[in-house]
PyMOL commands that place a pseudoatom at each C-alpha (Angstrom):
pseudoatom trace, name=CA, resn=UNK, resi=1, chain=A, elem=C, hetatm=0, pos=[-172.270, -33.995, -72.790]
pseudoatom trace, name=CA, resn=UNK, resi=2, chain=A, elem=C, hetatm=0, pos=[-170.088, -34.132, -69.791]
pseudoatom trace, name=CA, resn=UNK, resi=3, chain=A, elem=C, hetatm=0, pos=[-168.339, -31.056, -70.239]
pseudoatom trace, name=CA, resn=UNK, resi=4, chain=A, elem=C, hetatm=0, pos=[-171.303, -29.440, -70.996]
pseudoatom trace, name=CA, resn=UNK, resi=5, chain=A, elem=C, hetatm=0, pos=[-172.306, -30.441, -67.624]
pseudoatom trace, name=CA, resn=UNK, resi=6, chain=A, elem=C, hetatm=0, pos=[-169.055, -29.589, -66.257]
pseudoatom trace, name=CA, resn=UNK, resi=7, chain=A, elem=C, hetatm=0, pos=[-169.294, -26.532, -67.411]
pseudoatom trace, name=CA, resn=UNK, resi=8, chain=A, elem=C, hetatm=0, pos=[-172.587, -26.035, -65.819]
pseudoatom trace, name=CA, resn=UNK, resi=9, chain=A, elem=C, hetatm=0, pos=[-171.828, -27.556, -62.317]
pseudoatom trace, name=CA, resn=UNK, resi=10, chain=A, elem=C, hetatm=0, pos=[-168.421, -25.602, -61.650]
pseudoatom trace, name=CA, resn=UNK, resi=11, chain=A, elem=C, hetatm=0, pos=[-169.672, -22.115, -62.212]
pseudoatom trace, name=CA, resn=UNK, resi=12, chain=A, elem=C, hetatm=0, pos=[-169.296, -19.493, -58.991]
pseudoatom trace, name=CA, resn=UNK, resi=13, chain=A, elem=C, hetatm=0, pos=[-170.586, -16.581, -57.116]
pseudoatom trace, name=CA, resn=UNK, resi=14, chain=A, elem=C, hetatm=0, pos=[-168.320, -14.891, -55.083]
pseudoatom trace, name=CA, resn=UNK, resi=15, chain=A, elem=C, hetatm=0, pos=[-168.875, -11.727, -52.776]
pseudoatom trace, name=CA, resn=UNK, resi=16, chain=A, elem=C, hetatm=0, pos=[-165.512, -9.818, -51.921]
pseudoatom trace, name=CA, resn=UNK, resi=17, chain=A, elem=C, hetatm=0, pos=[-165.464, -9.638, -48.950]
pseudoatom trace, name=CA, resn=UNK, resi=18, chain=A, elem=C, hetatm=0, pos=[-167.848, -12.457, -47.538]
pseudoatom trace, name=CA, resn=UNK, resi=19, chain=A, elem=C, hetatm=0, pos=[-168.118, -10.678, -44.634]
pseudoatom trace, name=CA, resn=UNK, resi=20, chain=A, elem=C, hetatm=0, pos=[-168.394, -6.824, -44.444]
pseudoatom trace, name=CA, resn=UNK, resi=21, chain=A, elem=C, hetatm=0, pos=[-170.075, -3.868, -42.119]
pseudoatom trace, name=CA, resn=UNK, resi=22, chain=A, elem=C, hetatm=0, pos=[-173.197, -2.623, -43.196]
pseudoatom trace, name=CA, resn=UNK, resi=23, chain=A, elem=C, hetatm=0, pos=[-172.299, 0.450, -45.583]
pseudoatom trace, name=CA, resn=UNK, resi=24, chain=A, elem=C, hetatm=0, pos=[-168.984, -0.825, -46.662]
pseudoatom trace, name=CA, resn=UNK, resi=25, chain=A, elem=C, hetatm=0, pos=[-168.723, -1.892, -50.647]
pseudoatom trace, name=CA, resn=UNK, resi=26, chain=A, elem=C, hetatm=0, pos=[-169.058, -5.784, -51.796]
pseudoatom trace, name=CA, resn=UNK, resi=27, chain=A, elem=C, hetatm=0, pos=[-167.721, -6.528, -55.374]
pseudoatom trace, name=CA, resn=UNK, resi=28, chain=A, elem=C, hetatm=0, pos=[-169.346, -9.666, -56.312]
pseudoatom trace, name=CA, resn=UNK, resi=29, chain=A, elem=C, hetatm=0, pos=[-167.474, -12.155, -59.053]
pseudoatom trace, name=CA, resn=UNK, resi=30, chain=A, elem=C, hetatm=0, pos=[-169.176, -14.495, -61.552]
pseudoatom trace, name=CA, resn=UNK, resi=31, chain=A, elem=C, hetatm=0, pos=[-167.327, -16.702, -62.809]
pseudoatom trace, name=CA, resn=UNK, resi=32, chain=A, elem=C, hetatm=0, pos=[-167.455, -20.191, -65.085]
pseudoatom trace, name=CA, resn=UNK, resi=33, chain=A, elem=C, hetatm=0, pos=[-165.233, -23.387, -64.708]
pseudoatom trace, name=CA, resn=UNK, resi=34, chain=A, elem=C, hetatm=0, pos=[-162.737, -21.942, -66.446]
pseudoatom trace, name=CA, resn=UNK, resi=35, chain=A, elem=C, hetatm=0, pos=[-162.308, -19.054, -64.086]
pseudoatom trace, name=CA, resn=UNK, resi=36, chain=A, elem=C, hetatm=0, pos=[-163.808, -16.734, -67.269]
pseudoatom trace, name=CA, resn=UNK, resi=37, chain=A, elem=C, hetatm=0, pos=[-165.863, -14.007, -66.703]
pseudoatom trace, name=CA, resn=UNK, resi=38, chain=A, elem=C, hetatm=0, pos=[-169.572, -14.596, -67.003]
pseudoatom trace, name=CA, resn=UNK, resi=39, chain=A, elem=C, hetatm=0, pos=[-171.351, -10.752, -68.324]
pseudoatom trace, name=CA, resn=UNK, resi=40, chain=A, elem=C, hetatm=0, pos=[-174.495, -9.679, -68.720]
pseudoatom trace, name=CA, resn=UNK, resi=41, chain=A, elem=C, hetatm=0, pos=[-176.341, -12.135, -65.488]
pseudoatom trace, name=CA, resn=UNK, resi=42, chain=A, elem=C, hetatm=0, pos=[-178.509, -10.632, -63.308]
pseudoatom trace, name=CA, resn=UNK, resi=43, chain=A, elem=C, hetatm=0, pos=[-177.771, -10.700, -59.890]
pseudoatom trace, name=CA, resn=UNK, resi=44, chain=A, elem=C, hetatm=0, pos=[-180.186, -10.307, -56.816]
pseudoatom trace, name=CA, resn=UNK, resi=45, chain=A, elem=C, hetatm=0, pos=[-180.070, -10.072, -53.190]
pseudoatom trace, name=CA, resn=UNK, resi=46, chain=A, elem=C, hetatm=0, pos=[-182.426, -12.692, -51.083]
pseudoatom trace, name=CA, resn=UNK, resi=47, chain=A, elem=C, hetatm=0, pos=[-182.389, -11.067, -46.860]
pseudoatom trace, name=CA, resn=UNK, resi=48, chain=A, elem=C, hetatm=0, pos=[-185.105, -14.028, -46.480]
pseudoatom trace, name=CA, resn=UNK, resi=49, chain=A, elem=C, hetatm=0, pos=[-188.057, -12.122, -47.414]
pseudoatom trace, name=CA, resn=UNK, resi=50, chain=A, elem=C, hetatm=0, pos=[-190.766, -12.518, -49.381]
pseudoatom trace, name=CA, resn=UNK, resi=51, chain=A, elem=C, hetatm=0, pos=[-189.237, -11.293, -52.658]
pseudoatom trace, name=CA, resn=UNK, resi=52, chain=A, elem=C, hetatm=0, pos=[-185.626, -10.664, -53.463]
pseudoatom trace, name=CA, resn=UNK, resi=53, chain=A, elem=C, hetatm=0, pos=[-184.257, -7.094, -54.449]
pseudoatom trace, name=CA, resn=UNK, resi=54, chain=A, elem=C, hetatm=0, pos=[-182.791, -7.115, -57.741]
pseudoatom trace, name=CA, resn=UNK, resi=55, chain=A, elem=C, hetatm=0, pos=[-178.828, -5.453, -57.746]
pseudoatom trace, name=CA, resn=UNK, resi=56, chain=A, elem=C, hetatm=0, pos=[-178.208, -5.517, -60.982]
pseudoatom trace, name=CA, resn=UNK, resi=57, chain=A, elem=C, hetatm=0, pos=[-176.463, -7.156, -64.229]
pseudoatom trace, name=CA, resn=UNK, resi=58, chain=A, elem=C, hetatm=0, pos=[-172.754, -8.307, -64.022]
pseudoatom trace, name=CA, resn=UNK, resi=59, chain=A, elem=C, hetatm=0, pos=[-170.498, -6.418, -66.499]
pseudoatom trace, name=CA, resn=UNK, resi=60, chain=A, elem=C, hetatm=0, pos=[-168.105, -7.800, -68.616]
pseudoatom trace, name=CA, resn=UNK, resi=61, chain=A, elem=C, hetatm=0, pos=[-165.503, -8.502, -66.374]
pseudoatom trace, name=CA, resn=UNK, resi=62, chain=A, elem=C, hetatm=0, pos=[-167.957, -10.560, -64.328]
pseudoatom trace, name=CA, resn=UNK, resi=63, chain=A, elem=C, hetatm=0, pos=[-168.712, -8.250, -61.693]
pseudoatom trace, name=CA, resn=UNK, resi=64, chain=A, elem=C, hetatm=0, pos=[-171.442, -5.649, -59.741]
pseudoatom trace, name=CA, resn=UNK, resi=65, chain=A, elem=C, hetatm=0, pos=[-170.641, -4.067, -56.927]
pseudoatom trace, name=CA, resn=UNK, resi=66, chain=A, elem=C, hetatm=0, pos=[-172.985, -2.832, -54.300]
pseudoatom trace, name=CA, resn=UNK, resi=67, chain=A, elem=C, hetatm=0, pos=[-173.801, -1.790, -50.960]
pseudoatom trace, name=CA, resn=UNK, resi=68, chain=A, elem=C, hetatm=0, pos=[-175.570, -3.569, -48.189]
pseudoatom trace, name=CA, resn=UNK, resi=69, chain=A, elem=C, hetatm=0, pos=[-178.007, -1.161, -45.773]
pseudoatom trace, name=CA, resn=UNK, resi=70, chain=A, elem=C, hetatm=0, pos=[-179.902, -5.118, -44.395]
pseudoatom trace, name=CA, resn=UNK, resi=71, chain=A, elem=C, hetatm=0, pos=[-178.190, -6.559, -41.147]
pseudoatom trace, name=CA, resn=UNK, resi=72, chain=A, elem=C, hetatm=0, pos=[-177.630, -10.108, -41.055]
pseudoatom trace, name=CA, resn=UNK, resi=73, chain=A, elem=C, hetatm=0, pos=[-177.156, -13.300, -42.887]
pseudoatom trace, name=CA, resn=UNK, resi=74, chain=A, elem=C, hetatm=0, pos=[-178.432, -12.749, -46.567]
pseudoatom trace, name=CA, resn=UNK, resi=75, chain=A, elem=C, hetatm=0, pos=[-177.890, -14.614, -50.069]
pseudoatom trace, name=CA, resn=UNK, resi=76, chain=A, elem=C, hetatm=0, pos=[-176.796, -13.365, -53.459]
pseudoatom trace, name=CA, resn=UNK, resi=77, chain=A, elem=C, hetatm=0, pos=[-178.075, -15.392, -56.547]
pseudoatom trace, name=CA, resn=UNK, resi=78, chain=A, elem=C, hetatm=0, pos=[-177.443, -15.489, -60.568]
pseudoatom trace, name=CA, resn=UNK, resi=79, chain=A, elem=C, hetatm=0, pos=[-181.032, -16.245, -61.774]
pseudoatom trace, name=CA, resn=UNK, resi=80, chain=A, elem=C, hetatm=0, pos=[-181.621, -16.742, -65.374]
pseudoatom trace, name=CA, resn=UNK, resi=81, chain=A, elem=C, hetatm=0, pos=[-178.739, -18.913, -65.938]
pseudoatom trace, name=CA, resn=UNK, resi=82, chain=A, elem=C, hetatm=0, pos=[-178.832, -23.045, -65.023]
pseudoatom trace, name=CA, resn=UNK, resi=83, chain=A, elem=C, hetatm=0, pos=[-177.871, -23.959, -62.782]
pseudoatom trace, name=CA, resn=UNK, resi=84, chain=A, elem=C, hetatm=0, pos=[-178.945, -21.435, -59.918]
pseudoatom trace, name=CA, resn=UNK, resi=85, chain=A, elem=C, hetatm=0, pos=[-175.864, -19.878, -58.494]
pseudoatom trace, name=CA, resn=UNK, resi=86, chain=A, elem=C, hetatm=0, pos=[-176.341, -18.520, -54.766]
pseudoatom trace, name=CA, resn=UNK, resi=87, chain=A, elem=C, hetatm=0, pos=[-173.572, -17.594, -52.291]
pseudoatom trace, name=CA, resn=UNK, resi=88, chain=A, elem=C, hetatm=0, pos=[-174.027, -16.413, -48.205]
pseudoatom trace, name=CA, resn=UNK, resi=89, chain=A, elem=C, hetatm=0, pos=[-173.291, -12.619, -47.440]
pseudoatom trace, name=CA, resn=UNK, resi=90, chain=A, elem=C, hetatm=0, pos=[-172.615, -11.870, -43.644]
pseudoatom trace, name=CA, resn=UNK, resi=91, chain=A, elem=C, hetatm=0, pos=[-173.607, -8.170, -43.169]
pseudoatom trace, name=CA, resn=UNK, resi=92, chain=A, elem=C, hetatm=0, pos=[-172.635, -7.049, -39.299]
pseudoatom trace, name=CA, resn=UNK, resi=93, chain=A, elem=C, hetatm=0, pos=[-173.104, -3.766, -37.576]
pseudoatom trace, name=CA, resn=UNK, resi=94, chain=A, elem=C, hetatm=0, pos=[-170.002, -1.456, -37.925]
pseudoatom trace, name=CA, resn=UNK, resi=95, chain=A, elem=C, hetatm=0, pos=[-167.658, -1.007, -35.158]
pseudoatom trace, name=CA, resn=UNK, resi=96, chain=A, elem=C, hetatm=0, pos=[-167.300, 1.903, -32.785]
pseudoatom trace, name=CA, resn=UNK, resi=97, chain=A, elem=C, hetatm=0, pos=[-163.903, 3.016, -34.280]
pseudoatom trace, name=CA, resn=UNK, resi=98, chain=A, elem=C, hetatm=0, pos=[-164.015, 6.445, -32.193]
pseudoatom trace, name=CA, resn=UNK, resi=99, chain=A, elem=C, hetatm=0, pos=[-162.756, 4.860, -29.279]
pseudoatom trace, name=CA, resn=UNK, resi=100, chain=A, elem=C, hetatm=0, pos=[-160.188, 2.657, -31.110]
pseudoatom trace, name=CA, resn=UNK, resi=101, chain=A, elem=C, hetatm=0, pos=[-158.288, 5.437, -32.327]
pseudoatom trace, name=CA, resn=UNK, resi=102, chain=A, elem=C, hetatm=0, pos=[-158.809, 7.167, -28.885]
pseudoatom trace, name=CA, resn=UNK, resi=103, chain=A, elem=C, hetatm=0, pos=[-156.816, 4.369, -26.731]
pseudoatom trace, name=CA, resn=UNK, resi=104, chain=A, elem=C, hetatm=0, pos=[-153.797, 4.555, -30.202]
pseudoatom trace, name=CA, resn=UNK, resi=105, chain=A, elem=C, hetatm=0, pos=[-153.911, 8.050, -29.819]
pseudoatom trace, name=CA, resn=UNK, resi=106, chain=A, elem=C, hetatm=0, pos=[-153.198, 7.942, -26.277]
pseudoatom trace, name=CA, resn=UNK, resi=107, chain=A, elem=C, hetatm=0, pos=[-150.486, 5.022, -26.395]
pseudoatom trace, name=CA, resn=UNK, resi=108, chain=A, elem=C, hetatm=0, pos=[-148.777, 6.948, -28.611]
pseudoatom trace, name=CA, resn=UNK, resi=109, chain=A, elem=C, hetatm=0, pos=[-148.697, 9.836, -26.225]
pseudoatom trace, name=CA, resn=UNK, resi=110, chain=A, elem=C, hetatm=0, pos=[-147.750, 7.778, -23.008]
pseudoatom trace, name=CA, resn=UNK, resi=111, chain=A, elem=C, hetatm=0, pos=[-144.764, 6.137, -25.335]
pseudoatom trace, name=CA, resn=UNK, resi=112, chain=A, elem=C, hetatm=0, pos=[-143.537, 9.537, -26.316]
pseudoatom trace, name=CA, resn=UNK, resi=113, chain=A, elem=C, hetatm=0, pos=[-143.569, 10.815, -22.894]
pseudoatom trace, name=CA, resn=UNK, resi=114, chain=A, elem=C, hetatm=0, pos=[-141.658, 7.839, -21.757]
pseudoatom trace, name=CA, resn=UNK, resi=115, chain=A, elem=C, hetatm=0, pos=[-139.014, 8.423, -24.635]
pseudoatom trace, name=CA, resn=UNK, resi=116, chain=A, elem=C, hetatm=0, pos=[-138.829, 11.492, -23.215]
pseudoatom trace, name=CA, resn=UNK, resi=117, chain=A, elem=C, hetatm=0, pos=[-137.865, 10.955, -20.003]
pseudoatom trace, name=CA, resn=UNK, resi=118, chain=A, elem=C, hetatm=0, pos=[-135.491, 7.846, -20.677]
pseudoatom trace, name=CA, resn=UNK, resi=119, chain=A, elem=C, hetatm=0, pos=[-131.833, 8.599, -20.126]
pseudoatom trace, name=CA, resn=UNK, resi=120, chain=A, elem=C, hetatm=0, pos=[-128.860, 5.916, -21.338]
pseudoatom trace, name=CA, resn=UNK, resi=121, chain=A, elem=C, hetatm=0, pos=[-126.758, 4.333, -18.439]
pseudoatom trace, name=CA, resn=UNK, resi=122, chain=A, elem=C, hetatm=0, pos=[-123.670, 6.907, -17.341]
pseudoatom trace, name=CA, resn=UNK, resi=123, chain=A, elem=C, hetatm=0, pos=[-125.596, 10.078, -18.614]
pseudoatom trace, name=CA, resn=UNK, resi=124, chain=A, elem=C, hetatm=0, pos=[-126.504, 12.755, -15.794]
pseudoatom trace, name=CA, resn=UNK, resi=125, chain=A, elem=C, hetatm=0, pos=[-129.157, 14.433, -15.778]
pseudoatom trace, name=CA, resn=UNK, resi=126, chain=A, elem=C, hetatm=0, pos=[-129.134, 18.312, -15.973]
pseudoatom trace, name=CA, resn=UNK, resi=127, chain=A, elem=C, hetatm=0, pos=[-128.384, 20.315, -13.153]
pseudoatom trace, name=CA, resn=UNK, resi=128, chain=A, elem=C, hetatm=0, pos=[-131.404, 22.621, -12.192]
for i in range(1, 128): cmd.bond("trace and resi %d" % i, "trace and resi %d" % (i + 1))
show_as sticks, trace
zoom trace
């Protein structure tokens, strides 16, 4: 009886990663006590509506991966099985990465530039 209940108590949901930009891909993992896969569960998404979209089933390794489009703090959960499994999501907006790899872009150019015009101690410069 107690590793039946065991069994039941120490089972997991896990998204990969818990945190991720809205249109970026989340694997999520079901898994028992014993770390084992757990197939064939079905696995929905709750954004704190009324009714919960369904994802999908796991496969045999344990896992469905998906996409989030819903901003915000949202809840994935194995129904069908006992206990209830349900793990937090953090969806955020995605980052402006255009101007990120403007500024690198243009350190790289102001580093080259002073490479360029860096001369070792007791070398002259060429006459012009």
């Amino acid at each position: 009886m107690l590793a039946i209940l065991a069994a039941c108590v120490f089972q997991s949901i896990e998204p990969i990663p818990s945190v991720v930009e809205r249109g970026e891909v989340v694997r999520i993992v079901v898994k028992d006590a014993a770390g084992q896969a757990l197939p064939a569960l079905e696995i929905s998404l709750d954004a704190g509506g009324p009714t919960a979209r369904r994802l999908g089933l796991s496969d045999a390794r344990g896992e469905l991966e998906f996409v989030p489009e819903e901003l915000g703090e949202l809840v994935l959960r194995v129904r069908g099985h006992t206990p209830e499994l349900a793990a937090p999501l953090l969806v955020v907006a995605p980052r402006p990465r255009l101007a990120l790899r403007i500024v690198g872009i243009a350190a790289a150019l102001a580093l080259l530039v002073g490479l360029a015009r860096f001369r070792p101690p007791g070398r002259a410069r060429p006459a012009a």
